[in-house]
PyMOL CGO cylinders between C-alpha atoms (Angstrom):
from pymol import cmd
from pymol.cgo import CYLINDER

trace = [
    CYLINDER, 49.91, -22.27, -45.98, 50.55, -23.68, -49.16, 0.3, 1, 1, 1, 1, 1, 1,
    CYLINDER, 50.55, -23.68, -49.16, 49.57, -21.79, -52.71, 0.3, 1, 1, 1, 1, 1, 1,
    CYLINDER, 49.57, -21.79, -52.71, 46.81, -24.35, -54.02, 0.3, 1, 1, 1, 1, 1, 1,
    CYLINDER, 46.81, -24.35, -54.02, 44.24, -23.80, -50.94, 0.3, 1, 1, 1, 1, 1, 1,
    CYLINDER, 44.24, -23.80, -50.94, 43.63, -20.20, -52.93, 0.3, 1, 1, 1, 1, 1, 1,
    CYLINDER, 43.63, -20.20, -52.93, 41.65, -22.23, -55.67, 0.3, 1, 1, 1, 1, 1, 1,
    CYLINDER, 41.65, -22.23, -55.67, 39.22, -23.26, -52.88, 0.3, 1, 1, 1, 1, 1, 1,
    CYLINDER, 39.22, -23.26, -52.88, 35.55, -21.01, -52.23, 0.3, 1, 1, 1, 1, 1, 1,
    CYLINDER, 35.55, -21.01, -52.23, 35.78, -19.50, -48.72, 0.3, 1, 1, 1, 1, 1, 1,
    CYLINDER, 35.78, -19.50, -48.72, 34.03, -21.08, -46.40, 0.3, 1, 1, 1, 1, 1, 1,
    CYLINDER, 34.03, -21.08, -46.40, 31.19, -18.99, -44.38, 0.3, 1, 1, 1, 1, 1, 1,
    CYLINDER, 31.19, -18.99, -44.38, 29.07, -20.19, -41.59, 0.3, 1, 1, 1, 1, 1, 1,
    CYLINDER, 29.07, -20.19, -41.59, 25.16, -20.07, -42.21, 0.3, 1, 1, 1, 1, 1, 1,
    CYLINDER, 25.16, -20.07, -42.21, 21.69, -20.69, -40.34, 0.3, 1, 1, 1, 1, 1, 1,
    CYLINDER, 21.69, -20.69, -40.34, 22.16, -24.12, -40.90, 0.3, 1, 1, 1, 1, 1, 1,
    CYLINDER, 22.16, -24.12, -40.90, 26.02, -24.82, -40.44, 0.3, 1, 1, 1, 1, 1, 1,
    CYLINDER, 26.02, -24.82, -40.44, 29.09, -23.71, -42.63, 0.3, 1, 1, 1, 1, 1, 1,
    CYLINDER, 29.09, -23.71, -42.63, 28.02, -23.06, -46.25, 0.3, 1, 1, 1, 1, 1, 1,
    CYLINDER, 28.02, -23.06, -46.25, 30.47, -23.17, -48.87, 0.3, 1, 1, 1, 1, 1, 1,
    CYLINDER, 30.47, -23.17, -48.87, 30.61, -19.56, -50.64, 0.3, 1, 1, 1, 1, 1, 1,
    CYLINDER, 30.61, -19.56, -50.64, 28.18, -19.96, -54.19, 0.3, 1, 1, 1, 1, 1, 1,
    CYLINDER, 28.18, -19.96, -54.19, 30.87, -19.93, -57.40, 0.3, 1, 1, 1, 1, 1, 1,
    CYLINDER, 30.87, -19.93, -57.40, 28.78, -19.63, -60.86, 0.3, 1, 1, 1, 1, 1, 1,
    CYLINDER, 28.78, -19.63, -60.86, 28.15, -22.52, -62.60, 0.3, 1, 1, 1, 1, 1, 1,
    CYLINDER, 28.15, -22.52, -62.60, 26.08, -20.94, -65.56, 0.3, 1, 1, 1, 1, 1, 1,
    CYLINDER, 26.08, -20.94, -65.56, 26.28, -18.29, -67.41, 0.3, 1, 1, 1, 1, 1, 1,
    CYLINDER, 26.28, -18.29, -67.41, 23.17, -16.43, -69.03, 0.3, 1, 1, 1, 1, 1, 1,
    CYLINDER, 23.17, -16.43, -69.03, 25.84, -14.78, -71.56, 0.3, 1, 1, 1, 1, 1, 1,
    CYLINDER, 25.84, -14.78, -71.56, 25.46, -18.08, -73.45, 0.3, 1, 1, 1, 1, 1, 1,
    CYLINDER, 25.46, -18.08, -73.45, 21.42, -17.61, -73.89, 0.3, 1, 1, 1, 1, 1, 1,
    CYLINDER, 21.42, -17.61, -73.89, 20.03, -14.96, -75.34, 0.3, 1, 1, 1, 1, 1, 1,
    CYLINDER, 20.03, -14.96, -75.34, 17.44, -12.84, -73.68, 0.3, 1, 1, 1, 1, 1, 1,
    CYLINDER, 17.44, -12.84, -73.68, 13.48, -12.95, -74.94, 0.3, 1, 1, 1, 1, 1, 1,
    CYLINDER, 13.48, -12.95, -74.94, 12.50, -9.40, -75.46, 0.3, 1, 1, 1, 1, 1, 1,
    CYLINDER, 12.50, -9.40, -75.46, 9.12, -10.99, -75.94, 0.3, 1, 1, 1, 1, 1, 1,
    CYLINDER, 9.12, -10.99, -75.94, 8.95, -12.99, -72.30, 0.3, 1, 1, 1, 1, 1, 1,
    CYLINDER, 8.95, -12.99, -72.30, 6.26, -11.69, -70.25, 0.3, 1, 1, 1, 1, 1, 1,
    CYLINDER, 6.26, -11.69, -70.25, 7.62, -11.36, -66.35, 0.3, 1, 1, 1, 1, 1, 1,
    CYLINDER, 7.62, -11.36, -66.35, 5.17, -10.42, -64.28, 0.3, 1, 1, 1, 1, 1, 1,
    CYLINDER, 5.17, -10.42, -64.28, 5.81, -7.60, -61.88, 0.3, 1, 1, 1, 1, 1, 1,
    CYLINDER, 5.81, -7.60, -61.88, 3.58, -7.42, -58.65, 0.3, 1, 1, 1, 1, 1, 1,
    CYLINDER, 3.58, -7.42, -58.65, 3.94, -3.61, -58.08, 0.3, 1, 1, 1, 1, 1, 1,
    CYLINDER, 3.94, -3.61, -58.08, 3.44, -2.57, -61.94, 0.3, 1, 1, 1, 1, 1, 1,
    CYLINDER, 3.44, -2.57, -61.94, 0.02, -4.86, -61.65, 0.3, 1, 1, 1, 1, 1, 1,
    CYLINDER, 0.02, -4.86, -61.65, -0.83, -2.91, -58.17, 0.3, 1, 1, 1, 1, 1, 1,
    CYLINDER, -0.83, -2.91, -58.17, -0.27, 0.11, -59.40, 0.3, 1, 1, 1, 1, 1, 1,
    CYLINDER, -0.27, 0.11, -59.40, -2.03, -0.76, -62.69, 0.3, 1, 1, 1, 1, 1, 1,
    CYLINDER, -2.03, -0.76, -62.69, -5.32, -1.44, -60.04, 0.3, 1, 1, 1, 1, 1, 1,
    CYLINDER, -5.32, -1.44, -60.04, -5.25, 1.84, -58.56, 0.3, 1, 1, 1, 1, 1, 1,
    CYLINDER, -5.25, 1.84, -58.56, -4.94, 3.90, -62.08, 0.3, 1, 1, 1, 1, 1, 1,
    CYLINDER, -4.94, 3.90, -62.08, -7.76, 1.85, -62.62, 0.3, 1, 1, 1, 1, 1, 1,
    CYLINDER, -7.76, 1.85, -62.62, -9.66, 2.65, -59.95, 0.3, 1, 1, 1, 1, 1, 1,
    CYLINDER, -9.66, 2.65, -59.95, -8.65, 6.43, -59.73, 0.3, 1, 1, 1, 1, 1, 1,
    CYLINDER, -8.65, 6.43, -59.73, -9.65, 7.36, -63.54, 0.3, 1, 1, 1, 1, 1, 1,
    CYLINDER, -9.65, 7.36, -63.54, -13.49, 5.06, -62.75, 0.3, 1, 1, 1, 1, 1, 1,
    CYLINDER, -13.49, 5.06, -62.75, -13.80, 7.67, -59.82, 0.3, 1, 1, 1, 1, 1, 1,
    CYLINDER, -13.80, 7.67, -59.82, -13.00, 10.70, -62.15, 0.3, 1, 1, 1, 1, 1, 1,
    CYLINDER, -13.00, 10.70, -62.15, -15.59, 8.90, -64.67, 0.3, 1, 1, 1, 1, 1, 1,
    CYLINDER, -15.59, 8.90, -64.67, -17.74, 9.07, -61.66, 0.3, 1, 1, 1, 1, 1, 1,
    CYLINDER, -17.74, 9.07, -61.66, -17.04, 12.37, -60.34, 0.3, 1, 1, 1, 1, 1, 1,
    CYLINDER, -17.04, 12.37, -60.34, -17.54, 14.34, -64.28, 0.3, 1, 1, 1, 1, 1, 1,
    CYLINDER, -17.54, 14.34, -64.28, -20.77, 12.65, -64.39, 0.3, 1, 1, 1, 1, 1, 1,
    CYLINDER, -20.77, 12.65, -64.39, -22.02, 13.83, -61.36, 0.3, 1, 1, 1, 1, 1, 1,
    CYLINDER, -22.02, 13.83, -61.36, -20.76, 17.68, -62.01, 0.3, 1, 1, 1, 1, 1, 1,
    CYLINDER, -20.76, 17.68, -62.01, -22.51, 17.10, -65.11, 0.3, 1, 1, 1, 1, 1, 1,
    CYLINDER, -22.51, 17.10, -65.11, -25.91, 15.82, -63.62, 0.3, 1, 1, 1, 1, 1, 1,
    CYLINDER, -25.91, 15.82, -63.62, -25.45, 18.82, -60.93, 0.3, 1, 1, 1, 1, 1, 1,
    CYLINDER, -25.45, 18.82, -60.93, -25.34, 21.49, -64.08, 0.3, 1, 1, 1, 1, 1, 1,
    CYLINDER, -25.34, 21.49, -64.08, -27.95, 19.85, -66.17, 0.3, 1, 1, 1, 1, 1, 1,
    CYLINDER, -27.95, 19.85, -66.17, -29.70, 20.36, -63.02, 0.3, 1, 1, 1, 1, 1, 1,
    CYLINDER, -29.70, 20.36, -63.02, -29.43, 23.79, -62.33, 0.3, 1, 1, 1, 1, 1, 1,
    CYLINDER, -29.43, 23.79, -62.33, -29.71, 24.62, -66.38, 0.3, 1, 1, 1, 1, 1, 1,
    CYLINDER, -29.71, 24.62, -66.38, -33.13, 23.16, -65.89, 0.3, 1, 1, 1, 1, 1, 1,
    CYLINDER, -33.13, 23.16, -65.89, -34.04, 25.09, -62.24, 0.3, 1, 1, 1, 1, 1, 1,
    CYLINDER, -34.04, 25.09, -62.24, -32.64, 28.59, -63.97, 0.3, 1, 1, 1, 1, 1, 1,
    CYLINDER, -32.64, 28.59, -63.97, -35.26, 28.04, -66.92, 0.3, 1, 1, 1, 1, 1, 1,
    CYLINDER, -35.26, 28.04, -66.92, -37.88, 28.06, -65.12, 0.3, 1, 1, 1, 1, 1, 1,
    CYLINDER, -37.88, 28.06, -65.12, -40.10, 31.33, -64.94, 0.3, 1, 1, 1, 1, 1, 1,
    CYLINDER, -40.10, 31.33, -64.94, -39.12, 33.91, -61.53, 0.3, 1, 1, 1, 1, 1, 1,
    CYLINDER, -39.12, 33.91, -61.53, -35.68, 32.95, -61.38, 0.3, 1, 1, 1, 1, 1, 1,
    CYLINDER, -35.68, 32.95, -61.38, -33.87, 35.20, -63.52, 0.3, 1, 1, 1, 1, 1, 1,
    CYLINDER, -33.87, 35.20, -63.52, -32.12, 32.50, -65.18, 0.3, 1, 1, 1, 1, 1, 1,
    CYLINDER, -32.12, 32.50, -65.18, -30.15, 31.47, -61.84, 0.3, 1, 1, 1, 1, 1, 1,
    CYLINDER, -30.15, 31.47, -61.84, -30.30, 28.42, -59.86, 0.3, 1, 1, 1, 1, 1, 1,
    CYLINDER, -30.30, 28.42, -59.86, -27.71, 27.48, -57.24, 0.3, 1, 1, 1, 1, 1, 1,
    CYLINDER, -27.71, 27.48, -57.24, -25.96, 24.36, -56.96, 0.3, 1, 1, 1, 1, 1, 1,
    CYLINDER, -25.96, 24.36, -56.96, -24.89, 22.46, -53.66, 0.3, 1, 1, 1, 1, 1, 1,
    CYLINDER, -24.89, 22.46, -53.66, -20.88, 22.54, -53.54, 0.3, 1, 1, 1, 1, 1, 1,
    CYLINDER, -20.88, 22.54, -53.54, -20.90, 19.04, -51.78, 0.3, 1, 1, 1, 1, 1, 1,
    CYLINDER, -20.90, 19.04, -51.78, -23.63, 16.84, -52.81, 0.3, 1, 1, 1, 1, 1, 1,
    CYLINDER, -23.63, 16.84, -52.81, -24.90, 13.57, -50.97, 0.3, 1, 1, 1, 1, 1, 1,
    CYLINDER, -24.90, 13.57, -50.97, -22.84, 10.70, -52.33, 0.3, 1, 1, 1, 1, 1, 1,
    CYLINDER, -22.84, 10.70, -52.33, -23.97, 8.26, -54.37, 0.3, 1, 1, 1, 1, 1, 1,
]
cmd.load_cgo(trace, "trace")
């Protein structure tokens, strides 16, 4: 075996047949990166959805507690009920 075959990719067999091993032909040294490009990433913009969706159910959730207490506020004011009224620990759902 002879010293110049070393210059040449190894060869690798693929799906489709033997494939010549990938050497680099570009470089992105010689471009500087865009701190401004916009990549979109598919599992920030899921996750994005659900924080989305979680804090509209806590919207939802605070305003019903607060309906429920300005509820009972109005029950304990009126006259025989010592200023109590009870409130249902799991409501219907809206």
């Amino acid at each position: 075996m002879s010293d110049d075959t070393r210059s040449v990719p190894p060869r690798t067999l693929g799906k489709t047949g033997p494939v010549v091993a990938a050497v680099a032909l570009d470089s992105y040294a010689d471009q500087p990166d865009d701190l401004t490009r916009l990549v979109p990433n598919p599992a920030k913009h899921r996750a994005t959805d659900r924080v989305k969706a979680a804090r509209q159910d806590l919207i939802e959730a605070h305003a019903g507690v607060a309906d429920t207490l300005d509820s009972a506020v109005v029950k304990a004011g009126h006259p025989g009920t010592a200023g109590k009224a009870l409130v249902d620990p799991q409501p219907a759902r809206r």
